[in-house]
C-alpha positions as CSV (number, residue, x, y, z in Angstrom):
1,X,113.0,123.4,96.1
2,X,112.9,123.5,100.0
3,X,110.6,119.6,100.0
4,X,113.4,118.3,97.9
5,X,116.2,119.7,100.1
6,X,114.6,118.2,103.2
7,X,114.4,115.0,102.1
8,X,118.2,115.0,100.5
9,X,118.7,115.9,104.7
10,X,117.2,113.5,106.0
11,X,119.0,110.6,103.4
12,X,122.1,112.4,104.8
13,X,121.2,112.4,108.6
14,X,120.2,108.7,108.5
15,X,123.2,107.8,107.0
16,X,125.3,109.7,109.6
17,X,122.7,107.9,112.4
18,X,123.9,104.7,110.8
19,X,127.3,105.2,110.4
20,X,127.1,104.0,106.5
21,X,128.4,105.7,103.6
22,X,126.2,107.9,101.4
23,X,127.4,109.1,97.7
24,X,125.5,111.8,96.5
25,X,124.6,112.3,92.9
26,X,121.9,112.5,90.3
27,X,120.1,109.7,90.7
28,X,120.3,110.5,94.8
29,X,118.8,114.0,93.6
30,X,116.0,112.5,91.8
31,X,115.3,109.8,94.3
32,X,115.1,112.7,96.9
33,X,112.6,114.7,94.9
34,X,110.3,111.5,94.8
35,X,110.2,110.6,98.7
36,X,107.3,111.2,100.9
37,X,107.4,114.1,103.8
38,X,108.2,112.2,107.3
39,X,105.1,111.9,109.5
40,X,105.2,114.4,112.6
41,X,105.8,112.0,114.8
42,X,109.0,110.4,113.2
43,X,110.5,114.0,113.0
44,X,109.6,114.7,116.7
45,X,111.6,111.2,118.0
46,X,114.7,112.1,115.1
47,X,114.5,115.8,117.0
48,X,114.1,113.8,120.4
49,X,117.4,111.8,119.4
50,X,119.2,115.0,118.5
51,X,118.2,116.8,122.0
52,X,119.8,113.4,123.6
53,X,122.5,113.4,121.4
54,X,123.8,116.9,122.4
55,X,123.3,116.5,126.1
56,X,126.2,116.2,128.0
57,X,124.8,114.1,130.9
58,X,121.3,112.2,131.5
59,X,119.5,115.8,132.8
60,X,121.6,118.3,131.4
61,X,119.8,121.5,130.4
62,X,119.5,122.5,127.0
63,X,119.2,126.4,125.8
64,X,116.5,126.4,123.1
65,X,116.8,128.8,119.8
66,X,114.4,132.1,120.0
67,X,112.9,132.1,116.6
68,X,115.6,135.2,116.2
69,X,119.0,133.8,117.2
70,X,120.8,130.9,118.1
71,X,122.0,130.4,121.7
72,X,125.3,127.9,121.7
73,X,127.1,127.0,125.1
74,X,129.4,129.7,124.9
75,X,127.2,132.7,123.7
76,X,125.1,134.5,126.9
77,X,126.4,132.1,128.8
78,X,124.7,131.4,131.6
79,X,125.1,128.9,134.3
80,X,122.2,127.2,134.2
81,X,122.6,125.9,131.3
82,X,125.1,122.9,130.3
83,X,124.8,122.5,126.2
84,X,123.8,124.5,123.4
85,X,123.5,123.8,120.0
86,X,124.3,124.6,115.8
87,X,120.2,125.5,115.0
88,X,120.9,123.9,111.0
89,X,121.6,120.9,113.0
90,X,118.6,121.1,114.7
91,X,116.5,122.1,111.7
92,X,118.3,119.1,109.4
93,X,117.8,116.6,112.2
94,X,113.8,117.5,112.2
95,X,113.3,117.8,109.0
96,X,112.4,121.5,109.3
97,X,112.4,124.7,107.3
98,X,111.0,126.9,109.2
99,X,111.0,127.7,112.8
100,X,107.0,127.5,113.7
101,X,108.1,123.5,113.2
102,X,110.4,123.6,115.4
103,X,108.2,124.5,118.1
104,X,105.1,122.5,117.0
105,X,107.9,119.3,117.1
106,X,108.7,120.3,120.6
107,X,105.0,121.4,121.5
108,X,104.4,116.9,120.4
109,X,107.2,116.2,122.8
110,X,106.3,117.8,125.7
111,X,102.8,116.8,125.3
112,X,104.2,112.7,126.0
113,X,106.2,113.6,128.5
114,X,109.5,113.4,126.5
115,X,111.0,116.7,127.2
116,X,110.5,119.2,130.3
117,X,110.8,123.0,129.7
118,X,112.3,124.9,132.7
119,X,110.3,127.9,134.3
120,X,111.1,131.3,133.0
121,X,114.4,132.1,131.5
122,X,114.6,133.7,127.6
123,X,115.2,131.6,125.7
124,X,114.4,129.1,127.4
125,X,115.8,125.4,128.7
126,X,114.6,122.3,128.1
127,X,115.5,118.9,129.3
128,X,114.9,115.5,128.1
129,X,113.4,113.3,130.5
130,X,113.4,109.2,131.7
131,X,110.4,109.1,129.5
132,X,112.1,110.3,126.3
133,X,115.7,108.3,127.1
134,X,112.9,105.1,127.3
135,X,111.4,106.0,123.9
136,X,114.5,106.4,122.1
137,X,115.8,103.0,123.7
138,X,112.5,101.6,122.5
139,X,113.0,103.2,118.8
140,X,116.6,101.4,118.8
141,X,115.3,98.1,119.4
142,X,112.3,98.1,117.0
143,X,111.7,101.0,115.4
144,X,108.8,101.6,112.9
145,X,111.8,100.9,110.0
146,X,113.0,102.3,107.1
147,X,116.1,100.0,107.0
148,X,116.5,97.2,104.7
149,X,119.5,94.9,105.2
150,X,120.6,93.8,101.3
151,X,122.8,90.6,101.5
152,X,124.9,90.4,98.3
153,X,128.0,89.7,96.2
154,X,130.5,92.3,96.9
155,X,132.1,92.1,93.7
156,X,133.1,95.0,91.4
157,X,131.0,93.9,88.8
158,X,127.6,94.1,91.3
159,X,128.2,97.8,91.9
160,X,125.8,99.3,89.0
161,X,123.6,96.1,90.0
162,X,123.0,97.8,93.1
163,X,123.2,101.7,92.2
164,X,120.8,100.8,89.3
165,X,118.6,98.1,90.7
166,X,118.4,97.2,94.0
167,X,119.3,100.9,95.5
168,X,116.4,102.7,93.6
169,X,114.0,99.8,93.8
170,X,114.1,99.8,97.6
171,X,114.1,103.5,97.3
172,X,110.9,103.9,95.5
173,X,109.1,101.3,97.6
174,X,109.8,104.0,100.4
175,X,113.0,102.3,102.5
176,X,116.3,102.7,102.9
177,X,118.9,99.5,101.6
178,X,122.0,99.1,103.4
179,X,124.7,97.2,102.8
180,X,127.0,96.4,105.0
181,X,130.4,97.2,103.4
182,X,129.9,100.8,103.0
183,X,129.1,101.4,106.6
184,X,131.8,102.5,108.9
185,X,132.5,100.3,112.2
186,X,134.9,99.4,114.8
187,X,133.0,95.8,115.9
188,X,133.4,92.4,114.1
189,X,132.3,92.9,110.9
190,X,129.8,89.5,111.8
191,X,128.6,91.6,115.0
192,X,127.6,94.6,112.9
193,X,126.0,92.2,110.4
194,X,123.3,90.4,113.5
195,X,123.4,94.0,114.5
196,X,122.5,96.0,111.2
197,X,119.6,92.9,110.5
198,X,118.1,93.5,113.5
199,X,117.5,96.9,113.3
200,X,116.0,96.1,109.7
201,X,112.6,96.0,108.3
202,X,113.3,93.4,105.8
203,X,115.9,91.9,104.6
204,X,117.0,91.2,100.5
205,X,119.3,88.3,99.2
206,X,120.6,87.8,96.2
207,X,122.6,84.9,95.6
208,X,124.2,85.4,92.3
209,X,127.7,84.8,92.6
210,X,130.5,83.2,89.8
211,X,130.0,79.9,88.9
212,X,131.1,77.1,91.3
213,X,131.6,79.6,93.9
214,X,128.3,80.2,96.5
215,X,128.1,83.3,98.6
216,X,127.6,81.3,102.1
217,X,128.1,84.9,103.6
218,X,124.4,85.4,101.6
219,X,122.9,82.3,103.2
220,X,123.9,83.3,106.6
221,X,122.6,86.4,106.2
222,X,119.3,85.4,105.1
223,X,118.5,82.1,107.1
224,X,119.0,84.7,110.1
225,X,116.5,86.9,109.3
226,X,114.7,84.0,109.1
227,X,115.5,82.9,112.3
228,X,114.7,86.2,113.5
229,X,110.8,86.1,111.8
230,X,111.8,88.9,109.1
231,X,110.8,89.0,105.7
232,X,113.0,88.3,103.0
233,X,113.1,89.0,99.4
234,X,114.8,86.0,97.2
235,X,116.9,87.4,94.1
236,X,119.2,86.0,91.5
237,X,120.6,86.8,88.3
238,X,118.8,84.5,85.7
239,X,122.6,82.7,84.5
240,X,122.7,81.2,88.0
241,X,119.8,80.3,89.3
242,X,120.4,77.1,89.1
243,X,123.2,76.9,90.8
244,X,121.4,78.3,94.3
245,X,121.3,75.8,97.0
246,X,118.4,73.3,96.7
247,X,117.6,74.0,100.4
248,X,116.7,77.8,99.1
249,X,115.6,77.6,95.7
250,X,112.0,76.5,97.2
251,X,111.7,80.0,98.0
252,X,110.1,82.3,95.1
253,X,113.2,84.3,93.5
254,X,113.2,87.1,91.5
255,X,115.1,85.9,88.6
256,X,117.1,88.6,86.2
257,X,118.9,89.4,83.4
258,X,119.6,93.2,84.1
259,X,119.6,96.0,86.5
260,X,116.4,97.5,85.1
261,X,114.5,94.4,85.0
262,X,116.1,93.9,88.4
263,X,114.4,97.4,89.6
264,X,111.2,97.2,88.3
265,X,110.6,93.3,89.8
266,X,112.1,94.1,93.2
267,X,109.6,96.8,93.5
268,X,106.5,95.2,92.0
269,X,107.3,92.4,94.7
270,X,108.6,94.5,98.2
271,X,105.0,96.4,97.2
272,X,102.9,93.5,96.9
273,X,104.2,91.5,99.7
274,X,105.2,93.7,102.1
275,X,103.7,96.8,101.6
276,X,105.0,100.5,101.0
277,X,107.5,102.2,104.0
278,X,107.7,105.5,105.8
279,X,109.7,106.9,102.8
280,X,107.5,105.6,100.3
281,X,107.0,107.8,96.5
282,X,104.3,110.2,96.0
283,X,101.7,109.2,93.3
């Protein structure tokens, strides 16, 4: 149905935003289906991004769809106006379906100040303005979050851990877990990790590893979100919990055996202590 497509976008747009990787699949389908609707004003900043994104300069006009036809740079061209652009971008990065959204998203901008509409002209132009660049900027550095920065093994035998446990759990508490070895980058891959944290809500560590062999990469991870005042969420798989680091094994860990009991605790506990996110499941 149209809800379910929406929400599938807007997985696939944030992941593009993000630069990480996104497989698509059943469970993806279902988790979709699930999600809560964006709130209005989250879909009028992702359309505010998109309007910036597109722009080819800081005040470049933008040619705005008629409810009838689409208006690119190079169709009607007129020379007044310096960008156009693909209107399913503009309806996916909105989380729209029908037009009359469109314009009620852009009525929300314009009433802060974000965007300016030109005088006359059909269609008509739009610009964004030092008001909206400042509340993008502003959304960057400390967004109302959907991320969650998971710090974990990378090991083979982790992957249905996390497609079966800690992806859906995260999920249905209504975020959105990353992990930082399927996102594409060009930095130092500990640059993108500080980076990635910082834009995140919360942050979850699990520190099962094979024996003998501590995931210090995990520690790190965790004792800066510390640093930083985050929250984070303790986990480890039940055959090596006692092999965590006595400096960390005062914290409260969610200790488990399988990737269902895995899902089902890691929920129960980002709910209770930290409370359902933008993206949280209806019911």
């Amino acid at each position: 149905d149209d809800q379910s497509k929406v929400r599938l976008t807007h997985e696939i747009v944030s992941n593009l935003m993000s630069g990480a990787t996104l497989e698509i699949g059943s469970s993806t389908l279902d988790q979709a289906r699930l999600a809560k609707p964006s709130l209005p004003s989250q879909r009028a900043v992702r359309l505010l991004r998109y309007l910036a994104k597109i722009s080819t300069y800081l005040g470049a006009k933008i040619r705005f769809p008629s409810e009838y036809g689409i208006y690119p740079a190079d169709v009607n061209k007129n020379l007044s106006v310096d960008t156009g652009f693909r209107t399913d971008e503009l309806y996916a990065w909105s989380d729209s379906i029908k037009y009359a959204e469109l314009a009620y998203l852009l009525e929300m901008l314009e009433a802060d100040k974000l965007v300016k509409f030109e005088d006359g002209g059909s269609p008509p132009t739009l610009i964004v303005t030092p008001l909206g660049y400042s509340r993008i900027e502003k959304e960057r550095v400390n967004p109302v979050n959907e991320q969650v920065f998971v710090a974990m093994w990378f090991d083979a035998s982790m992957d249905k851990v996390f497609s079966e446990g800690f992806d859906p759990s995260i999920r249905m508490a209504g975020y959105r877990p990353i992990r930082i070895d399927q996102k594409e980058h060009l930095n130092k891959i500990d640059d993108e990790i500080v980076a990635e944290i910082k834009r995140s809500r919360f942050l979850v560590a699990d520190f099962t590893s094979a024996p003998k062999s501590p995931r210090g990469g995990v520690y790190f991870e965790a004792g800066l979100a510390l640093g930083l005042g985050m929250d984070v969420v303790w986990c480890c798989r039940e055959d090596m919990i006692n092999e965590v680091h006595f400096d960390t094994r005062q914290f409260n860990h969610i200790v488990w055996k399988t990737s269902q009991e895995l899902k089902t605790k890691l929920h129960k506990r980002i709910c209770a202590t930290i409370g359902e996110g933008p993206l949280g499941t209806i019911g």
